[in-house]
MDAnalysis code that builds the backbone (N, CA, C; Angstrom):
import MDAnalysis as mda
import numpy as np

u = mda.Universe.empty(246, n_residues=82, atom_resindex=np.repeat(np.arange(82), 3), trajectory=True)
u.add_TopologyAttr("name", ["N", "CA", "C"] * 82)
u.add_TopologyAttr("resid", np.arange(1, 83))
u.add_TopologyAttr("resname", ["UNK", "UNK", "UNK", "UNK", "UNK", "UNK", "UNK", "UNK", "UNK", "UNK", "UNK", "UNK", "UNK", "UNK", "UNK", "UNK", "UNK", "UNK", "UNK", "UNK", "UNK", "UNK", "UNK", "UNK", "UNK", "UNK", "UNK", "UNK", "UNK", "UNK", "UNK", "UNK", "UNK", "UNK", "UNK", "UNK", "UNK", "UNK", "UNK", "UNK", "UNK", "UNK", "UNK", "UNK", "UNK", "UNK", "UNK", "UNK", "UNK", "UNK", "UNK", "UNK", "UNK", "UNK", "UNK", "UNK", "UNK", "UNK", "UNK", "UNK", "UNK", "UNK", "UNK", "UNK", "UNK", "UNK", "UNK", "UNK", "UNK", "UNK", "UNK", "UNK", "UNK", "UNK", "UNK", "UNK", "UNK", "UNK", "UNK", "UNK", "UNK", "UNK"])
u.atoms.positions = np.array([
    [-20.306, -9.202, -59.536],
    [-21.417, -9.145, -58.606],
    [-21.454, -10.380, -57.716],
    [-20.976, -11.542, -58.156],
    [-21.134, -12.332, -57.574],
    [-20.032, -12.776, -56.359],
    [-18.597, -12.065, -56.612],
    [-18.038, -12.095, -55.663],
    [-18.520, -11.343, -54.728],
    [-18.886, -9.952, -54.385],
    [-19.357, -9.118, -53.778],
    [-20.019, -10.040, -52.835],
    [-21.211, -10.638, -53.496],
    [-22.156, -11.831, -52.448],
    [-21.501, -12.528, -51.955],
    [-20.682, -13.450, -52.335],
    [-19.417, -14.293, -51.336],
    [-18.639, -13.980, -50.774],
    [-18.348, -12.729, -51.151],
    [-17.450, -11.897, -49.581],
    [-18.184, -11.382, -48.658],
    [-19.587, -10.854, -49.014],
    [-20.353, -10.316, -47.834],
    [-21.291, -11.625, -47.182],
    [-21.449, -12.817, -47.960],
    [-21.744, -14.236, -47.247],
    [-20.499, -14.710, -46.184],
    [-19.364, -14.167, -46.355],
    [-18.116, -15.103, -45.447],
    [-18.236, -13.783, -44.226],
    [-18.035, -12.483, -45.064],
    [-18.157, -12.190, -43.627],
    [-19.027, -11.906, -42.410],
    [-20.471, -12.356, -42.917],
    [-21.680, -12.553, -42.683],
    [-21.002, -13.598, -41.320],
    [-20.835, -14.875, -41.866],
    [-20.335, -16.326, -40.790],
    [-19.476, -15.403, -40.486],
    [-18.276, -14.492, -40.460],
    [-17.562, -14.672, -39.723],
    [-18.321, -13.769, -38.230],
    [-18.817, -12.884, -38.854],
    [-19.806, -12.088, -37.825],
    [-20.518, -12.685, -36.745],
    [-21.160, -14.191, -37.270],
    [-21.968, -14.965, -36.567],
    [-21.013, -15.753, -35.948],
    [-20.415, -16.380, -35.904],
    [-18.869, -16.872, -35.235],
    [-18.863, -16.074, -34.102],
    [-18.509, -15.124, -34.589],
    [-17.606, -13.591, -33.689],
    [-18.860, -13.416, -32.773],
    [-19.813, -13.373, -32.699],
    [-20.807, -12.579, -31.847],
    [-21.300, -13.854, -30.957],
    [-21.478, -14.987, -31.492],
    [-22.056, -16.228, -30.417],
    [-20.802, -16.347, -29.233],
    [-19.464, -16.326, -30.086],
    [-18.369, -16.481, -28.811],
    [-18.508, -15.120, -27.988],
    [-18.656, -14.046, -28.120],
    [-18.713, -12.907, -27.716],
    [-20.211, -12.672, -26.792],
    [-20.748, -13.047, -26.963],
    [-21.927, -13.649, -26.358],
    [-21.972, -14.203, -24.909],
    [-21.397, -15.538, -25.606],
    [-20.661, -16.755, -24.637],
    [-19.881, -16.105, -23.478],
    [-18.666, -15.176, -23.960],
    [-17.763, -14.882, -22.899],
    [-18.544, -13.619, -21.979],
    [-18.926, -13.254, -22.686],
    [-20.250, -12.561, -21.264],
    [-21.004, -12.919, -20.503],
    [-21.746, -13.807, -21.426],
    [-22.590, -14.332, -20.418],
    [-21.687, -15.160, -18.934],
    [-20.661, -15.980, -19.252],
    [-20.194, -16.894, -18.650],
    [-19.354, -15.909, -17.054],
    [-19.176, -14.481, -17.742],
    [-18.662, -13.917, -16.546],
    [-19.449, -13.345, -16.125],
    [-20.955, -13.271, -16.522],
    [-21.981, -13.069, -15.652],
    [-22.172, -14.111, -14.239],
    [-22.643, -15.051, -14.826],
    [-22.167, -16.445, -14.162],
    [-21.397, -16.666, -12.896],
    [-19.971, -16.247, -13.556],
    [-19.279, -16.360, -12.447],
    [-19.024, -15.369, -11.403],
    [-19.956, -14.267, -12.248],
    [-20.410, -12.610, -10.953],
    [-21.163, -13.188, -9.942],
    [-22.438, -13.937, -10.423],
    [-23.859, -14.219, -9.639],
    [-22.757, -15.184, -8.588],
    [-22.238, -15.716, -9.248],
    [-21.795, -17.251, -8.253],
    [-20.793, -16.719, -7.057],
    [-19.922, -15.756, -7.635],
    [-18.928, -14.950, -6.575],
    [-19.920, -14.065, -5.722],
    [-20.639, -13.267, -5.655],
    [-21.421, -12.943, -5.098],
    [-22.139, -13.967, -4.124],
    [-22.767, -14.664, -4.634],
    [-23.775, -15.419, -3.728],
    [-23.010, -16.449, -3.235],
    [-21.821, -16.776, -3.415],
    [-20.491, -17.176, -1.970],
    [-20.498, -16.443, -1.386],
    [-20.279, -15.350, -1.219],
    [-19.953, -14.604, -0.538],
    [-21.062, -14.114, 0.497],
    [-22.090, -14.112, -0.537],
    [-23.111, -14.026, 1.072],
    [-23.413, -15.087, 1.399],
    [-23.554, -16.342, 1.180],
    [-23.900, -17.136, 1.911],
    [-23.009, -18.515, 1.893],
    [-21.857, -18.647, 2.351],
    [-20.653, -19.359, 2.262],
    [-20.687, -20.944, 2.283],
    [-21.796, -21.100, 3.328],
    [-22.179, -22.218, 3.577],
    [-23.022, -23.168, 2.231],
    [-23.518, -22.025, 1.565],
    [-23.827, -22.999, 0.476],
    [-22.864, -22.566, -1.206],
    [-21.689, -22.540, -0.718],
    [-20.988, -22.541, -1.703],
    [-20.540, -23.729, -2.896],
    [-20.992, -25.183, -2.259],
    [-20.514, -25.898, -3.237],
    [-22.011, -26.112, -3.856],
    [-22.911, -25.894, -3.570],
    [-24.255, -25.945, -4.792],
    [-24.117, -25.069, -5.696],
    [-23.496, -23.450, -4.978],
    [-23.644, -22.571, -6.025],
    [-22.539, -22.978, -7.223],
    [-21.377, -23.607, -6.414],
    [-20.405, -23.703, -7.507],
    [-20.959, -24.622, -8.905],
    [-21.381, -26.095, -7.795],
    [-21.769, -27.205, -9.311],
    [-22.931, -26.450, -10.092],
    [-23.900, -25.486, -9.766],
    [-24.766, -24.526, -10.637],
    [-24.021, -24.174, -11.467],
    [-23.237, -23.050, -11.354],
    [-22.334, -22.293, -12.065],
    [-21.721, -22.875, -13.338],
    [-20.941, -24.125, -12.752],
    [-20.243, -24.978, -13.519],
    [-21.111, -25.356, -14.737],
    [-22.346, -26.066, -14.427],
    [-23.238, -26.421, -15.220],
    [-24.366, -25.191, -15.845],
    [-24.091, -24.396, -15.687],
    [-24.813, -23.076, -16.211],
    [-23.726, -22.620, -17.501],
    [-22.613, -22.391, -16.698],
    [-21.396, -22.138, -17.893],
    [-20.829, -23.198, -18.886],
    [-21.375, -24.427, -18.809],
    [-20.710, -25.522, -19.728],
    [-22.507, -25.292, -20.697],
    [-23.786, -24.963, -20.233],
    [-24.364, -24.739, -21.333],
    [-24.332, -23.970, -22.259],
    [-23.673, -22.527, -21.660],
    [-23.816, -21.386, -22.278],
    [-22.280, -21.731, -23.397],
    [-21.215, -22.050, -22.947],
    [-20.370, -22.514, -23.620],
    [-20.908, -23.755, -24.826],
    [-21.793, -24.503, -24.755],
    [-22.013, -25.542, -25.794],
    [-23.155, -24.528, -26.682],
    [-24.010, -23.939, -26.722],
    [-24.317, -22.927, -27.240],
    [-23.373, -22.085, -28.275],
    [-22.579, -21.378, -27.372],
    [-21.564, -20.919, -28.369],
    [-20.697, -21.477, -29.522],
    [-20.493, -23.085, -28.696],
    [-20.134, -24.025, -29.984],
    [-20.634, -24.350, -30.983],
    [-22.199, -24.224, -31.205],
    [-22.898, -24.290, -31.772],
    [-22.919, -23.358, -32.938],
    [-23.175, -21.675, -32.184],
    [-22.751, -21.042, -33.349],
    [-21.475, -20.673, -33.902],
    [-20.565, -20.974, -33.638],
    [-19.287, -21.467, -33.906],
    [-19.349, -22.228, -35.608],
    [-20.047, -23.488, -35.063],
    [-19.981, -24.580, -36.043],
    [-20.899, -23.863, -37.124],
    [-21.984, -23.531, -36.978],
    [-23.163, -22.337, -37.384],
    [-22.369, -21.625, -38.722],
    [-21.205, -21.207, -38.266],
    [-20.576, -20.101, -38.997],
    [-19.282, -20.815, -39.616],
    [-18.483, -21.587, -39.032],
    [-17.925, -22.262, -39.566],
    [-18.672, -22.987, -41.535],
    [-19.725, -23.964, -41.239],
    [-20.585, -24.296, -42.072],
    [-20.966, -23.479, -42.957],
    [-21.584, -22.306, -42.556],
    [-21.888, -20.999, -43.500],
    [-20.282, -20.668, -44.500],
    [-19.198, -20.668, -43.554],
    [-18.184, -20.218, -44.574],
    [-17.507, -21.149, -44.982],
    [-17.306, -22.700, -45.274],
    [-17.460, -23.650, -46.249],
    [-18.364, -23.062, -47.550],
    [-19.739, -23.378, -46.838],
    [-20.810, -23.247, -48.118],
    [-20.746, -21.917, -49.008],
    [-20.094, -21.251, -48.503],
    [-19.623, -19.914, -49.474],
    [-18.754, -20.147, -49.989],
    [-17.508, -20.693, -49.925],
    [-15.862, -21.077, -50.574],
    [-16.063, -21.928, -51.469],
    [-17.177, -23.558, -50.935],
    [-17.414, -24.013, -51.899],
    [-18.282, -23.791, -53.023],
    [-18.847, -22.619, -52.740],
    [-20.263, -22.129, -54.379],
    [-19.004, -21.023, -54.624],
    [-17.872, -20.804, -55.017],
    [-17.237, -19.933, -55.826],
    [-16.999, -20.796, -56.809],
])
C-alpha cells in the first residue's frame, strides 16, 4: 500500500512539472501573438511592444521555474520517505 502512495506521489510532481512548463509554453506564445500583432499594426511603436513582451515572457517563464522546482522537491520528498 505504501508503494502505491509513492508512485502516485511521484507521479503527482511529475504532473505538476509537466503542466506549469506546459502552461509556460502557451502562455509565452500568446505573448509573442499579442506582440506580433500589435507590430504589425502599429510599427512605429515596435520597440516598447518588444521590451513588454520580453519582460512579460521572462515572468511567465520564472513562474514556470518555479513549478518546475515545485515538483522537482515533491519528487525528492517521495524517493526520500521510501
Amino acid at each position: 500500500m505504501l508503494s502505491l502512495i509513492l508512485a502516485s506521489a511521484g507521479i503527482g510532481a511529475g504532473i505538476a512539472a509537466g503542466g506549469s512548463v506546459i502552461g509556460a509554453g502557451i502562455g509565452i506564445g500568446q505573448i509573442g501573438n499579442a506582440a506580433g500583432n500589435g507590430i504589425a499594426r502599429q510599427p512605429e511603436a515596435g520597440e516598447a511592444i518588444r521590451g513588454n513582451a520580453l519582460l512579460l515572457a521572462a515572468l511567465v517563464e520564472g513562474v514556470a521555474f518555479f513549478g518546475v522546482v515545485v515538483g522537482l522537491l515533491l519528487s525528492f520528498k517521495v524517493t526520500a520517505g521510501a
